[in-house]
C-alpha positions in Angstrom: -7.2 6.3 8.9 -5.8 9.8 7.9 -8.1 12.8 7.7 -6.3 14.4 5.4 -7.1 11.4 2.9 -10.3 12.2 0.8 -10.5 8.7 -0.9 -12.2 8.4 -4.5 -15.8 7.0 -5.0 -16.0 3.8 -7.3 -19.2 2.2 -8.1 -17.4 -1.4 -7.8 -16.9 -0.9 -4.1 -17.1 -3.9 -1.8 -15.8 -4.8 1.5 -12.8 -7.8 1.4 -13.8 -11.6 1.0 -11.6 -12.2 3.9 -9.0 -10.7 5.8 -6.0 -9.6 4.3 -2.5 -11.6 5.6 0.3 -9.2 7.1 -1.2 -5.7 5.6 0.6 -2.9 5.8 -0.9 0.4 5.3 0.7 3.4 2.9 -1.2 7.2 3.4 -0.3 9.1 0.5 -1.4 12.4 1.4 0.4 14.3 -1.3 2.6 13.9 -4.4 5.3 13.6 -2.4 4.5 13.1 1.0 3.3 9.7 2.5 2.8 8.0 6.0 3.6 4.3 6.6 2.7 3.3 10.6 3.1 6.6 12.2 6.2 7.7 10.2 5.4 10.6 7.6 8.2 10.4 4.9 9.1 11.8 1.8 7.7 9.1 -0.8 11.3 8.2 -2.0 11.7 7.6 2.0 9.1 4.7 1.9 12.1 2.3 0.4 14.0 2.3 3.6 10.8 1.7 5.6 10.0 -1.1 3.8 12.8 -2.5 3.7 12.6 -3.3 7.1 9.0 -4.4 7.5 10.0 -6.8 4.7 13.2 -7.8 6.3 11.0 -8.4 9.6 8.4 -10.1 7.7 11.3 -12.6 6.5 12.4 -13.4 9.7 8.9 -14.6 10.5 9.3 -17.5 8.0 6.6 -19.0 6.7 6.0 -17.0 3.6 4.9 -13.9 5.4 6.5 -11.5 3.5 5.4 -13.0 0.3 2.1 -13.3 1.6 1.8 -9.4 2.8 -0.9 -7.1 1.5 0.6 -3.3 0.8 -2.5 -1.2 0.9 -2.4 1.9 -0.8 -4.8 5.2 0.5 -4.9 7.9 -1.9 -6.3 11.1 -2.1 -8.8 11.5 -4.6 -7.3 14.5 -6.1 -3.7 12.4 -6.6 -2.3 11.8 -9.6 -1.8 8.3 -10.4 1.1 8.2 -11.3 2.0 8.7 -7.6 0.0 5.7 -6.8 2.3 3.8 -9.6 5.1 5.4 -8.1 4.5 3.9 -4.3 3.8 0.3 -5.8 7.2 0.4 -8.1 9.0 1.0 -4.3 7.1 -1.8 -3.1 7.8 -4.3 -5.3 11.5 -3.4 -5.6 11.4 -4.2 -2.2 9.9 -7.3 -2.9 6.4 -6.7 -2.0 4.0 -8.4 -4.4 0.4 -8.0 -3.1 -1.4 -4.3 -3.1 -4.7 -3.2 -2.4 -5.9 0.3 -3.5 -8.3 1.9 -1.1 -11.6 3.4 -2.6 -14.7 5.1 -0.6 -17.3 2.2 1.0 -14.3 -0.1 2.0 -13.3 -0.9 -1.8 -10.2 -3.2 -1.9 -8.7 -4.3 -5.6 -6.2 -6.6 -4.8 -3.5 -7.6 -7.4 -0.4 -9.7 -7.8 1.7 -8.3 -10.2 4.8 -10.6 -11.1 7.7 -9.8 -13.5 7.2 -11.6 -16.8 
């Protein structure tokens, strides 16, 4: 976990049902500044990065890298649309599962699918 990460309170806090399949963590520290593994990129850098953990995810088979979690840690001060900004990469990539950190372990996890 990043320090420089002050994640927002929510009353609807709860620790996961169960664990999540293939997550991959995205820091945002900034609005323009995030951290995926160890790697801190510019956000418009996060495409190429996962890229290939999707393409790796692929080569995996069985689903993996439709069955990935993306979780998201913001800083409480963030704007959302940053947040928005970081899941519109994601799922051009072809992530389709994301998970927004909150204060006391809060996970709300979505599918969001083109209609």
């Amino acid at each position: 976990q990043n320090q420089r990460i002050h994640l927002p309170s929510s009353e609807l806090a709860k620790p996961p049902d169960a664990p999540l399949e293939s997550p991959i963590t995205i820091n945002v520290i900034s609005e323009e500044i995030a951290i995926l593994g160890a790697q801190e990129v510019p956000i418009a850098g996060l495409t190429r990065l996962l890229t290939l953990e999707h393409q790796v995810l692929v080569r995996k088979g069985e689903g993996k890298a439709r069955e990935a979690t993306i979780i998201i840690r913001a800083d409480g001060s963030s704007e959302h649309g940053v947040v928005q900004q970081v899941i519109q990469i994601c799922q051009q990539v072809g992530f389709e599962r994301f998970a927004l950190r909150a204060k006391q372990q809060e996970l709300v996890t979505t599918r969001l699918t083109d209609t």
